[in-house]
C-alpha positions in Angstrom: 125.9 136.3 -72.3 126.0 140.1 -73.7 123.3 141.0 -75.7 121.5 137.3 -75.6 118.7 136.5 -73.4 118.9 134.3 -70.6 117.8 130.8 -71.2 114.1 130.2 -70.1 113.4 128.8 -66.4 112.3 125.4 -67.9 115.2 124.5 -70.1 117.2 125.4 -67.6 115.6 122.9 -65.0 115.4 120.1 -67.6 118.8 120.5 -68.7 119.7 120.4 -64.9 117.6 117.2 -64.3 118.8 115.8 -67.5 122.3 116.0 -66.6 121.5 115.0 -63.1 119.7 111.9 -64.4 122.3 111.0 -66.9 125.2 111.0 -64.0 123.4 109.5 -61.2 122.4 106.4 -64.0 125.6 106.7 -65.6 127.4 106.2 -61.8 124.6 104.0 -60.7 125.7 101.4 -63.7 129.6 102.0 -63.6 129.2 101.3 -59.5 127.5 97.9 -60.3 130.0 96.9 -62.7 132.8 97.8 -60.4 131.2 95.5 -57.6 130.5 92.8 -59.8 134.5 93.1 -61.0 136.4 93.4 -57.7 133.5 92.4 -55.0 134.8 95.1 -52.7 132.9 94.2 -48.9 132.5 96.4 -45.9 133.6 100.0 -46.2 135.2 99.3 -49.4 132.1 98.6 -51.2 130.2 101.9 -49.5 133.1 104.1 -50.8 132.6 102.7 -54.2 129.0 103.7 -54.2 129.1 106.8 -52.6 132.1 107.6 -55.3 130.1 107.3 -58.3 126.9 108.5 -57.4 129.0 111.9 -56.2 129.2 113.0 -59.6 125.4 113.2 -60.1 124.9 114.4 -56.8 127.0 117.1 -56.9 125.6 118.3 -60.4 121.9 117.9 -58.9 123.2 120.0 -55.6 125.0 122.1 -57.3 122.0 123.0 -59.8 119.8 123.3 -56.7 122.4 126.3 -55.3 122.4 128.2 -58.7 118.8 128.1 -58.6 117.9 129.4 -55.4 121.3 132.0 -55.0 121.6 133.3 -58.5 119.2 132.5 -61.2 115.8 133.1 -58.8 117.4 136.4 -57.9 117.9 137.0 -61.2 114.3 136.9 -63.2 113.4 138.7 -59.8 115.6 141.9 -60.2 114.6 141.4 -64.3 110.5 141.9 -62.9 111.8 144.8 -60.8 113.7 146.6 -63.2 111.4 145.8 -65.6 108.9 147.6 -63.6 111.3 150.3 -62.8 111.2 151.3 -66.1 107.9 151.4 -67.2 107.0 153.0 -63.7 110.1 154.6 -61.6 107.6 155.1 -58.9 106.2 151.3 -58.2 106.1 149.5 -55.4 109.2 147.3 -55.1 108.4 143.4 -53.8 111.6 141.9 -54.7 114.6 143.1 -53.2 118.2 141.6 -54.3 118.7 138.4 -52.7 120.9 135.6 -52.7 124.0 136.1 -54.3 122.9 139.6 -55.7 122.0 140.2 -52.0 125.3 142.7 -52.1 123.5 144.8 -55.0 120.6 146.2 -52.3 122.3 148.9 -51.3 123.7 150.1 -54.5 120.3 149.3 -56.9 118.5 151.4 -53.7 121.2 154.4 -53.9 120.2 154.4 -57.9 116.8 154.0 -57.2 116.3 156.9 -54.7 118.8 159.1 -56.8 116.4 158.3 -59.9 113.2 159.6 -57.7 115.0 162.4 -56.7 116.1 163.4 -59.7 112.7 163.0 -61.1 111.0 164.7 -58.3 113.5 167.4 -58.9 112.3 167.9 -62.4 108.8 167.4 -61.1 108.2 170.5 -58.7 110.4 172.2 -61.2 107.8 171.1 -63.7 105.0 172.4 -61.6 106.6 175.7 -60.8 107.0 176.6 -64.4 103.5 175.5 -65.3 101.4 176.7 -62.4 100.3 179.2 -64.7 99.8 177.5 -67.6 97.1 175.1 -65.3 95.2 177.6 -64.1 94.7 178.6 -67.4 94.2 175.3 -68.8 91.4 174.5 -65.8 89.7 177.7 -67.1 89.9 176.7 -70.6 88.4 173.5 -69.6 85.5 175.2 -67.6 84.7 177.5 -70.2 84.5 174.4 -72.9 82.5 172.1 -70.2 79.7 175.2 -69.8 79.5 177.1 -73.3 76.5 176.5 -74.9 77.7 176.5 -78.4 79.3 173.6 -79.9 83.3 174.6 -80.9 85.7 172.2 -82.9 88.9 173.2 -83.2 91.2 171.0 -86.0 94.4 171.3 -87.2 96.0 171.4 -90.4 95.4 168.2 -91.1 91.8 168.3 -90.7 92.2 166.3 -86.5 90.2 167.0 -84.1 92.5 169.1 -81.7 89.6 169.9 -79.0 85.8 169.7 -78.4 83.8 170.8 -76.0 80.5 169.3 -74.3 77.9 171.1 -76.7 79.8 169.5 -79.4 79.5 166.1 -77.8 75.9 166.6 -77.1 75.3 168.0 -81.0 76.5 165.0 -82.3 75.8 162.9 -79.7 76.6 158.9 -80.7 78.6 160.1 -83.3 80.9 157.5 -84.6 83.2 160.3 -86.1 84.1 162.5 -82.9 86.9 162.4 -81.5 90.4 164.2 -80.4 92.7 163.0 -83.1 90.0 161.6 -85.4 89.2 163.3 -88.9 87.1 166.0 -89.6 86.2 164.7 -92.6 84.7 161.7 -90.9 82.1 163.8 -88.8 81.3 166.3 -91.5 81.8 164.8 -94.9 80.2 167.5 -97.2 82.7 168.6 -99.8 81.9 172.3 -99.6 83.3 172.2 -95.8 86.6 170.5 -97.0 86.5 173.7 -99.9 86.2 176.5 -97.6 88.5 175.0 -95.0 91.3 175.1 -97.7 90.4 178.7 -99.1 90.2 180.2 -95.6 92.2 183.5 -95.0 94.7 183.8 -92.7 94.2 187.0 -90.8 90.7 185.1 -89.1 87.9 186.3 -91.3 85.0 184.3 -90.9 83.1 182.1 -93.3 79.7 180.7 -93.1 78.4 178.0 -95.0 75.5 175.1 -94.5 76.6 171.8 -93.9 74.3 168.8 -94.1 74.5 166.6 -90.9 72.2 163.1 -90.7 68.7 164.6 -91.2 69.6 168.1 -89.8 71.3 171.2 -91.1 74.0 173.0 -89.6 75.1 176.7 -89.8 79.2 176.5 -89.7 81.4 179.2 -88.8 84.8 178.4 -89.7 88.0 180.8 -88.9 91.5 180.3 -89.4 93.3 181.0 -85.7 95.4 184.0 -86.5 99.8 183.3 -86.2 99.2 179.4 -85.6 100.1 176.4 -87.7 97.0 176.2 -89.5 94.5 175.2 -87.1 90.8 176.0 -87.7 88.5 177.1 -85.6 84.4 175.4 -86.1 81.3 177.0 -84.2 78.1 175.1 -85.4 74.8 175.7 -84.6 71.3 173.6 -85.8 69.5 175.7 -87.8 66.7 172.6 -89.4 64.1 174.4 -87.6 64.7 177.8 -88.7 65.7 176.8 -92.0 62.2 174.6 -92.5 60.7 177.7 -91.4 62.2 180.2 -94.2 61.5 177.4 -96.9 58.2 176.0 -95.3 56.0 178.0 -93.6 57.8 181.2 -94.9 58.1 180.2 -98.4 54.3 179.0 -98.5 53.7 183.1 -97.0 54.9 184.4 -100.1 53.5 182.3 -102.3 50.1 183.2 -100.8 50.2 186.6 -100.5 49.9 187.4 -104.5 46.8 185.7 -104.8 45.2 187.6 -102.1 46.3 190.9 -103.2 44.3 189.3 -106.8 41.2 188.5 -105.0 41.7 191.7 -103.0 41.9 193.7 -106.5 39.2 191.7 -108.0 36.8 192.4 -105.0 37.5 196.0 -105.4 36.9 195.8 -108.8 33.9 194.8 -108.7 32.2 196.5 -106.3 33.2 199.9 -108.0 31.6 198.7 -111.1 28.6 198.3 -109.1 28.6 201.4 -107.8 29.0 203.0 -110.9 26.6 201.3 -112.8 24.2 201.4 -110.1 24.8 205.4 -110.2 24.4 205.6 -114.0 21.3 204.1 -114.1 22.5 201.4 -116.3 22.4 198.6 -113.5 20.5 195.6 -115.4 19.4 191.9 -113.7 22.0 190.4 -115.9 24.6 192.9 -115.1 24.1 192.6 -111.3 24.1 189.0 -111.0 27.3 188.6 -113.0 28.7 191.7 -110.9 27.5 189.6 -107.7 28.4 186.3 -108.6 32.3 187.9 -108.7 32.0 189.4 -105.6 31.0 186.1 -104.3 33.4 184.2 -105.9 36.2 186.4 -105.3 34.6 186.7 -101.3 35.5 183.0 -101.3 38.3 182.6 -102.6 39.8 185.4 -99.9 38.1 184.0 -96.9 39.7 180.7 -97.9 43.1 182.4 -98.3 42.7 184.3 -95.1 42.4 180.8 -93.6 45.2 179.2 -95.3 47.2 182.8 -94.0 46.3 181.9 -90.4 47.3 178.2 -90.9 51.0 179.7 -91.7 50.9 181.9 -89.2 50.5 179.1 -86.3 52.9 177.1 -88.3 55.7 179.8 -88.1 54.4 180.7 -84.5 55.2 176.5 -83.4 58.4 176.6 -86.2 59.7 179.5 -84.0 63.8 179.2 -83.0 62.9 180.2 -79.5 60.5 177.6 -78.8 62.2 174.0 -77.7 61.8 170.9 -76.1 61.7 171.8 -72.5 60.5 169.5 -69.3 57.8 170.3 -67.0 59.3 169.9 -64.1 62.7 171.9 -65.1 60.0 174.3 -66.0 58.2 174.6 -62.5 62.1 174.0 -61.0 63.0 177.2 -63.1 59.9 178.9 -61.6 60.0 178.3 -57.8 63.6 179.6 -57.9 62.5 182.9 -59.6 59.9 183.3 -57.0 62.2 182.2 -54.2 62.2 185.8 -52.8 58.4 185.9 -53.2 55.5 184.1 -50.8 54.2 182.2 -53.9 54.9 178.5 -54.5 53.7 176.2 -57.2 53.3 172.5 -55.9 54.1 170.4 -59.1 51.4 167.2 -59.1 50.7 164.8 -61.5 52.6 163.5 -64.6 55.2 165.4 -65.8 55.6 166.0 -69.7 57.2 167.2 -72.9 56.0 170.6 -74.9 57.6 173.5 -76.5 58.2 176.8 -75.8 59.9 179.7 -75.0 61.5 179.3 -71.5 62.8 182.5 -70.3 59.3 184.0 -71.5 57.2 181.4 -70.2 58.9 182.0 -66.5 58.0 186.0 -66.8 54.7 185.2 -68.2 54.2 182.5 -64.7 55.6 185.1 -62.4 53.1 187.9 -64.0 50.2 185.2 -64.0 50.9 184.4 -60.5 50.5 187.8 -59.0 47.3 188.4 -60.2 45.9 184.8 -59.1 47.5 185.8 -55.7 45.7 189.2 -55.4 42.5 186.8 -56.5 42.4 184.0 -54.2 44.4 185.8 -51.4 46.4 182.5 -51.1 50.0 182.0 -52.0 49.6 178.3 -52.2 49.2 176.9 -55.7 49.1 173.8 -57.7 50.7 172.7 -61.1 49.5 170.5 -63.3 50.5 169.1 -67.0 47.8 166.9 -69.1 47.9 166.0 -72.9 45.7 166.5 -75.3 45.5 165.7 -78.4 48.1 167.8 -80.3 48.5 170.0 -77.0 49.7 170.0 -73.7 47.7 171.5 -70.7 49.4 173.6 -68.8 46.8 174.2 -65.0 47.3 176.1 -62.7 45.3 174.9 -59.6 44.1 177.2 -56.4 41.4 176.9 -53.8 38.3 179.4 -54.7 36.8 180.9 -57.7 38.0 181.0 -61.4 39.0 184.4 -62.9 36.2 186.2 -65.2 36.2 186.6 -68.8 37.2 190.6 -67.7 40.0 189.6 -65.8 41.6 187.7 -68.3 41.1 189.9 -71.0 43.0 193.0 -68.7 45.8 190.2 -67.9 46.2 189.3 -71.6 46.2 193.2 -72.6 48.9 193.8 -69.7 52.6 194.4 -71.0 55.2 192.3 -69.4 58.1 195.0 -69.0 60.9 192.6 -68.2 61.1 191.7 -71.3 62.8 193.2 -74.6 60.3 195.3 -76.5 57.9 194.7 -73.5 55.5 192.5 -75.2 51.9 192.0 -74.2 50.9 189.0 -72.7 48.4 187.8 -75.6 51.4 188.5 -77.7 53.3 185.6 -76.2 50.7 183.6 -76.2 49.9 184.1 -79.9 53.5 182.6 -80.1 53.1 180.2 -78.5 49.6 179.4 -80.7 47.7 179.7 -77.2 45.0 181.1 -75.0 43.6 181.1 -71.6 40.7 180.6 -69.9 39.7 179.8 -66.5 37.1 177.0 -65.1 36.1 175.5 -62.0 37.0 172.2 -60.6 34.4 169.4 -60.5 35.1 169.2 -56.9 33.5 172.9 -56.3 36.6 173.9 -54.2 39.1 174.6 -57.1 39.9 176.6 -59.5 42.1 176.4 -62.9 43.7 178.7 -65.0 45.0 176.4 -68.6 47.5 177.3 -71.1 47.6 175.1 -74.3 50.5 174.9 -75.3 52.3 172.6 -78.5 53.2 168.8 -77.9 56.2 167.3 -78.1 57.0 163.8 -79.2 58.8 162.4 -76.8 58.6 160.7 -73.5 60.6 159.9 -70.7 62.6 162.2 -68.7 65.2 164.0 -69.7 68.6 162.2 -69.6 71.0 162.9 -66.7 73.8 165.0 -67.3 77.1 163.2 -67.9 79.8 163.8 -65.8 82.5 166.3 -67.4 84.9 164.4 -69.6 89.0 164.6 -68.3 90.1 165.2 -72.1 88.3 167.9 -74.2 91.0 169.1 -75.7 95.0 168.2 -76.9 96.7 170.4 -79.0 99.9 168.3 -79.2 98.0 165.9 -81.7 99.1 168.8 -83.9 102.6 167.9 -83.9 102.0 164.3 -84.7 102.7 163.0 -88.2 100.8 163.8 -91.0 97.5 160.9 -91.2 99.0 160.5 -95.0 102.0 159.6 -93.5 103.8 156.2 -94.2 102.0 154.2 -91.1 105.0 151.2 -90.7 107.3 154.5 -90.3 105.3 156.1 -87.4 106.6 156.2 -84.1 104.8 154.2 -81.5 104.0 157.3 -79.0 102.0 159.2 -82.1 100.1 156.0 -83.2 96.3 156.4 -82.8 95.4 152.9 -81.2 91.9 151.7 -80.1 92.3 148.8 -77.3 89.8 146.4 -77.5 88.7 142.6 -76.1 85.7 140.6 -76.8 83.4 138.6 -74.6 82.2 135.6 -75.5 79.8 132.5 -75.0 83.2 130.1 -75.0 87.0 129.6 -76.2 85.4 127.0 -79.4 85.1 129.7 -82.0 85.4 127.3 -85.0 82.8 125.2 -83.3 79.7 128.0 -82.9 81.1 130.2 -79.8 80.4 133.6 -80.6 80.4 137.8 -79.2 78.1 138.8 -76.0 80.5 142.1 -75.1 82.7 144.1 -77.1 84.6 147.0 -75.5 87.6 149.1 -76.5 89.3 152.4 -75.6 91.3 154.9 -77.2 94.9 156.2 -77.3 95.7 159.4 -78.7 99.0 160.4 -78.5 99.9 157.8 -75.9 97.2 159.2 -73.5 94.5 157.2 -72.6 91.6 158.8 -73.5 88.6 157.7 -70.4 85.9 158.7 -71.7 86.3 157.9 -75.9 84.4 154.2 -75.1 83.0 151.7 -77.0 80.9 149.2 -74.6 78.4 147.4 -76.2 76.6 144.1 -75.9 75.8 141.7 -78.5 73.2 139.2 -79.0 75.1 135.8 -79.9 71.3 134.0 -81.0 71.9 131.2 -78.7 72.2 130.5 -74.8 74.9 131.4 -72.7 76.9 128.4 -71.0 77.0 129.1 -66.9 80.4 127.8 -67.8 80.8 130.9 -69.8 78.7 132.6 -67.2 81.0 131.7 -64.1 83.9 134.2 -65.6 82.3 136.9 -67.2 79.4 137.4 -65.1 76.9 137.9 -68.4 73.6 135.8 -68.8 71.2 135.4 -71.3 69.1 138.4 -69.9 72.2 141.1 -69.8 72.2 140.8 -73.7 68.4 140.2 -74.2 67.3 142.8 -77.1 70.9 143.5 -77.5 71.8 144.1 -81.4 72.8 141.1 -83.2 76.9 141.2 -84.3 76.3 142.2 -87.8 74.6 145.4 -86.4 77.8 146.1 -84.0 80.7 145.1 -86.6 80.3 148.4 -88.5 79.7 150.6 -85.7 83.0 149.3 -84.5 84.7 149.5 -87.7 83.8 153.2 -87.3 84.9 153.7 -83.9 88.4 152.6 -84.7 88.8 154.6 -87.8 92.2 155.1 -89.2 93.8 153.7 -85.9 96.3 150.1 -85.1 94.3 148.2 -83.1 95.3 146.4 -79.8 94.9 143.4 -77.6 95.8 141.0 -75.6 96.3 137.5 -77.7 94.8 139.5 -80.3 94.6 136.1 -82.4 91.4 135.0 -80.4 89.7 138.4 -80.5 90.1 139.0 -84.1 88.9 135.5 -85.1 86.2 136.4 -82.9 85.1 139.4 -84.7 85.6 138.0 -88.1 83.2 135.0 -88.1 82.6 133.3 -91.8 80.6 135.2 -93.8 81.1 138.2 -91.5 80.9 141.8 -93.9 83.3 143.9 -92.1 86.8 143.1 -92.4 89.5 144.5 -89.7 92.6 144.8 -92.3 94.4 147.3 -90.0 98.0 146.7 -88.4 97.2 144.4 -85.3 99.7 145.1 -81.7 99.5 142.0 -79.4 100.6 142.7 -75.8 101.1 139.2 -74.9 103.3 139.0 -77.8 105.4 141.8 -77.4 105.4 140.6 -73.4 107.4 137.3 -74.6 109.8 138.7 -76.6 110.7 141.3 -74.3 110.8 139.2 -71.6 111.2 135.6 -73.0 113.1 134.3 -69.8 110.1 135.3 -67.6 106.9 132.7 -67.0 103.7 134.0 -67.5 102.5 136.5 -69.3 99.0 136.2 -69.3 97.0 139.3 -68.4 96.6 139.2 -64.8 100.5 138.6 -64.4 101.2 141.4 -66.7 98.9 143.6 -64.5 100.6 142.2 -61.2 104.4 142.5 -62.7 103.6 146.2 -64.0 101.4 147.3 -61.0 98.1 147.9 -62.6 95.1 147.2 -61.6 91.6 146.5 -62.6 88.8 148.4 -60.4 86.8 146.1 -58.8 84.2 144.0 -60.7 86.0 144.6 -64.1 88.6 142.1 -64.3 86.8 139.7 -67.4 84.7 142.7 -68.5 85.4 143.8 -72.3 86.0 147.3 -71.6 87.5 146.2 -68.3 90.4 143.9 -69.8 90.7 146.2 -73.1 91.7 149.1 -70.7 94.1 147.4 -68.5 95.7 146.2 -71.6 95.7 150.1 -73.1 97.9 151.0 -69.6 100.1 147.3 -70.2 100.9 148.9 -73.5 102.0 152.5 -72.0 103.7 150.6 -69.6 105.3 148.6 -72.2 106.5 151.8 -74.0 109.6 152.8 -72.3 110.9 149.2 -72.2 110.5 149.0 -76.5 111.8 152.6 -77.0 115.4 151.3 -74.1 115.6 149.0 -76.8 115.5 151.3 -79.9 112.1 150.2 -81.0 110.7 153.1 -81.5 108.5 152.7 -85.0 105.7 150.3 -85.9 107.7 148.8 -88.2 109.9 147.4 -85.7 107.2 146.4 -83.0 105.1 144.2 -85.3 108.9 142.6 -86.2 109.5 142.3 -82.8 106.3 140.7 -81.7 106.1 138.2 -85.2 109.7 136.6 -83.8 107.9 135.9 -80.4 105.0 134.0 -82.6 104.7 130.7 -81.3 101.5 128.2 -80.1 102.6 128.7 -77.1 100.9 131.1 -75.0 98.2 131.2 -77.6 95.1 130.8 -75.1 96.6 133.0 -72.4 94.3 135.8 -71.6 
C-alpha cells in the first residue's frame, strides 16, 4: 500500500459485513441443502452446521481482530503523527496499541530525540538572539510611545512596520496594515513620484499628501545601505494649512486696503490743513474735504474690525491649541501641584475645548498662587460650563472675588517658565480670552472664569488600546514581489485573511442571511492578533432562537447594526490583495454573495475542511471542532460559534496544516487549490 491511502473506516466495515453476510447466507443455504440431501441426525447434523457457518464466522471474527489490533491502532498513530508534525510539542493521547503496541518504545525514543534536538536548537536560538530581543523590545517601546506617526515600506511599496500614532492617524483605515500596500492608504500620485525619485544616501523630501478631508505633511527618506525600504514620518497639518490659506491669506488681502484708507485719511487732513492755513478754506471745500475724512474714517474702523476678526480666527486656528478633556486637564494639574498644598476638586460635567495644554497648566499653577495668597485657603473647586461658542473654565473658593486691580497685575505678570516668558494676557489673547472674577449667588463663594473655545464633541475620550503584539516585520521584505505570478507563490508568503460568517440559518437560497462577519490576517504565516475585522450586520428580519441557541446573537446584538451592502465593501477592502480562507468556504462565500449583491469576492478561495480530507481521507471527521481537538487548538472560552472566534481557530488549523502540505511537497498555491479540488465532494459539505 506504498504511496496510496488507506481505505476509509466505512468501506472497510461494509466490505467486512458484506463478506460476512455473503458467507454466513451462502453457508446458511449450502447447510440446508446438505440436510435436506443426506438427513444427517444427532451430532452429525450439528457438525454439518457448525461446518458451514465457520466460514462466515471466521471472516466476521477475523474482521473484528483486524479492527481492534491493527486498523484502530492505525488511524490512531495517523492522528498522532499527524499532530506530531504540525506541533512536535502536543500533548500525546494515543499511544501505540494493539499490534503496533511494540512501536511505543521506539516512536517515544524518536519522539524525545525530536524535542531534544529541537530544544537543542532552541536555547541555542535564544543564546544567539538575546541581544537581538532586547533590542527588538526597545524598538517596540519606542514605536508604542512616539508621538509621531512612522511607516516604514519596502521596495515594493508594503507596509514593513507601524507604529501606534500611525494607527491612531488613520484610525479605521481600511488600507493599514503590515504587508498591505502603501498605495492603498495613500493613493496620491505625487507620493508614488517622489517615492521612486528618492536618493539613496537619506536625503529627505517633503511633500503634501491629501488624506480623506485632511492634509498631511510627508517626510519620506530612503534608509541608507538597505534594499530599498523607505522610511514615512506624517504629521496633520489641515489646521495650520487652513490657517496660512484662511485666516492668513484673508490678513494679506486686508492689509492693502488699510494702508489705502490710511493714505487717504492722511491725505486729506493735510489738505485741510493747508488750505485752512492759506486762507483759501471755502464751505464747499471743507465739506468735500470732510465728507473724505468721514468716508475714509469708515471704511478703516470697518477694516480694523474685520483685522481683529482674523486675528481671533488665527489665535483659535493656532497649531498649539487642541482638543483636550477637562478632566485630563485638572488630572494634569493636581500632579503638577502634587509637591504644593493646593488642590483643585473637579465638580460638575466634564467637557471638550481647545487649547494650549502645557501653557494652560503654568497659567493654573501661576493663577492658583495668587487665589491662595487671597483666600488663605488651599482648597479649591473646578468647574467646566458651556456657553454658547465657549466653554467656562471656574475656578471656585470660599470668600471674596479678586478686584478689577488684582487682575489687571495678574494679567500683566510674566510667566517665566515658559519660552520667551510670555505675559499672562498674552496667553490669553491666544487663547481669544479674558478673566474676570464674581461672586457666587450663595454669598459664600467666589469665581474666577476663563472662556475659552468650544469643541464639538462629546463624550469622553476613548480608552487607550492595549499595545498591539505585531508593529512591525521586516521579513515581509523578502517575500515575493505583489506583481508576482499568485498560483506560483509559496504558501508561507501568501497574504491570507481568515474569515467566517454568522448567520440567521443554514437555508441561504431560501432568505437566511449575515448577522456577524469576522476575519483575521496572515502575513507571512504569522497570525497577525490584532489586524481584525468583527462586525455585525443587520439581516432586516428576526433572528430564529433556533439560530439563537448556537451563536448566542439576538435581534438586539445587531439592532442599528449596518445593513450587508454597507459591510461587503468594507470587507472587500480589508482583504485587499490577499487568498482568502475558511472553513467549508462554499457556505460562507454563498453567504457573502447574495443575488444582486455588488461586491464580488473573485480572489483564490483555501478551504480547510477540504484540504483536511484529502490529507487525511482515511480519518472521520473533519468538521471544525475535530480539527481543533486532533491538532490541539483551542477556542477561548465563549468563542467557539463566534465569527472572529471560528475564523481564527481556522487561521491556526491552516498553520497547523502547513508542515503536513509542505512533508508532501506542496509547497505553492497552485498545488493546494489542486489538492483540495480532488477532495471536492458533497460530502462533508455542511460540516462546520
Amino acid at each position: 500500500m506504498v504511496g496510496r491511502k488507506l481505505p476509509k473506516r466505512q468501506r472497510l466495515i461494509g466490505l467486512w459485513l458484506l463478506l460476512s453476510g455473503i458467507s454466513i447466507f451462502g453457508g446458511a443455504t449450502f447447510a440446508a441443502w446438505l440436510d435436506h440431501l443426506f438427513e444427517p441426525q444427532g451430532l452429525a447434523r450439528l457438525v454439518l452446521w457448525l461446518g458451514c457457518f465457520s466460514g462466515g464466522g471466521t471472516i466476521f471474527l477475523v474482521g473484528l481482530l483486524l479492527e481492534r489490533m491493527l486498523f484502530t491502532p492505525l488511524r490512531h498513530l495517523q492522528v498522532q503523527l499527524a499532530r506530531l508534525v504540525a506541533n512536535p510539542d502536543a500533548r500525546e493521547d494515543y499511544p501505540p496499541e494493539g499490534w503496533l503496541r511494540g512501536l511505543g518504545p521506539d516512536l517515544m525514543r524518536v519522539r524525545e530525540a525530536w524535542r531534544a534536538d529541537r530544544q537543542r536548537l532552541a536555547t541555542a536560538h535564544a543564546e544567539g538572539a538575546r541581544s537581538a530581543a532586547r533590542i527588538r523590545q526597545e524598538l517596540e517601546t519606542l514605536l508604542q510611545v512616539l508621538d509621531t506617526p512612522l511607516l516604514l515600506c519596502d521596495h515594493h511599496r508594503r507596509l514593513l512596520l507601524l507604529n501606534h500614532a500611525a494607527e491612531t492617524l488613520f484610525d479605521g483605515h481600511p488600507g493599514l496594515g503590515l504587508g498591505k500596500r502603501l498605495d492603498a492608504l495613500l493613493p496620491a500620485s505625487s507620493l508614488q513620484d517622489a517615492l521612486s525619485q528618492l536618493p539613496d544616501d537619506g536625503s529627505p523630501r517633503e511633500l503634501l499628501v491629501p488624506s480623506d478631508e485632511r492634509w498631511l505633511r510627508v517626510v519620506l527618506r530612503r534608509v541608507p545601505n538597505s534594499n530599498g525600504e523607505t522610511l514615512l514620518t506624517l504629521s496633520d497639518t489641515t489646521a495650520a494649512w487652513t490657517s496660512e490659506m484662511g485666516a492668513r491669506a484673508k490678513l494679506a488681502d486686508t492689509l492693502p486696503p488699510l494702508r489705502g484708507h490710511g493714505a487717504n485719511l492722511s491725505s486729506a487732513a493735510e489738505a485741510l490743513g493747508s488750505a485752512r492755513h492759506a486762507g483759501r478754506l471755502d464751505d464747499n471745500l471743507r465739506d468735500r474735504l470732510e465728507a473724505v475724512i468721514d468716508e475714509e474714517s469708515r471704511a478703516l474702523s470697518q477694516g480694523i474690525e474685520q483685522l481683529g476678526k482674523l486675528i481671533e480666527d488665527m489665535q483659535q486656528q493656532g497649531e498649539r491649541l487642541v482638543p483636550l478633556w477637562s478632566n485630563d486637564l485638572w488630572q494634569s494639574l493636581n500632579e503638577r501641584l502634587r509637591d504644593d498644598p493646593v488642590e483643585v476638586q473637579p465638580i460638575g460635567m466634564p467637557a471638550w475645548f481647545k487649547g494650549d495644554a502645557p501653557a494652560l497648566l503654568v497659567l493654573l499653577e501661576s493663577l492658583l498662587e495668587r487665589l491662595q495668597q487671597h483666600s488663605g485657603s488651599p482648597a479649591f473647586e473646578g468647574e467646566m460650563l458651556l456657553g454658547n461658542r465657549r466653554v467656562y473654565l471656574d475656578l471656585i473658593w470660599r470668600g471674596a472675588p479678586l478686584s478689577q486691580r488684582e487682575l489687571a497685575a495678574w494679567s500683566a505678570s510674566r510667566l517665566e517658565t515658559l519660552p520667551l516668558n510670555p505675559r499672562v494676557g498674552d496667553l490669553l489673547r491666544q487663547h481669544a480670552s479674558d478673566a474676570w472674577s464674581l461672586a457666587d449667588e450663595d454669598g459664600i463663594h467666589a469665581r474666577l472664569r476663563l472662556p475659552l473655545p468650544a469643541v464639538e464633541r462629546v463624550g469622553a475620550p476613548r480608552a487607550q488600546p492595549p499595545p498591539r503584539p505585531e508593529f512591525h516585520d521586516f521579513g515581509i521584505a523578502d517575500l515575493p514581489p505583489p506583481d508576482a505570478e499568485l498560483a506560483a507563490r509559496p504558501l508561507r508568503a501568501l497574504q491570507v485573511v481568515a474569515f467566517d460568517t454568522e448567520t440567521t440559518g443554514l437555508e441561504l437560497r431560501r432568505g437566511d442571511t449575515v448577522i456577524s462577519i469576522g476575519a483575521c490576517r496572515i502575513v507571512n504565516a504569522r497570525l497577525l492578533a490584532s489586524e481584525v475585522f468583527d462586525v455585525r450586520v443587520d439581516p432586516g428580519k428576526p433572528i430564529p432562537p433556533a439560530s439563537t441557541a448556537i451563536h448566542g446573537l439576538t435581534d438586539a446584538d445587531v439592532a442599528g447594526a449596518p445593513p450587508l451592502p454597507v459591510i461587503l465593501p468594507r470587507f472587500r477592502d480589508y482583504i485587499g490583495d490577499a487568498v482568502i480562507l475558511a472553513h467549508n468556504a462554499a457556505f460562507d462565500l454563498l453567504a457573502l454573495q447574495p443575488a444582486g449583491a455588488s461586491v464580488t469576492f473573485d480572489m483564490p478561495v483555501l478551504d480547510t475542511l477540504l484540504i483536511s480530507r484529502a490529507l487525511d481521507d482515511s480519518l472521520d471527521g473533519h468538521d471544525l471542532d475535530t480539527l481543533a481537538e486532533r491538532y490541539d487548538l483551542s477556542f477561548p472560552p465563549g468563542t467557539r460559534h463566534t465569527a472572529l472566534g471560528d475564523a481564527r481557530v481556522t487561521a491556526e488549523l491552516w498553520l497547523a496544516l502547513l508542515p503536513r502540505l509542505e512533508a508532501r511537497g506542496i509547497e505553492t498555491l497552485e498545488q493546494a487549490l489542486a489538492l483540495q479540488a480532488s477532495a471536492l465532494t458533497k460530502e462533508d459539505a455542511f460540516a462546520s
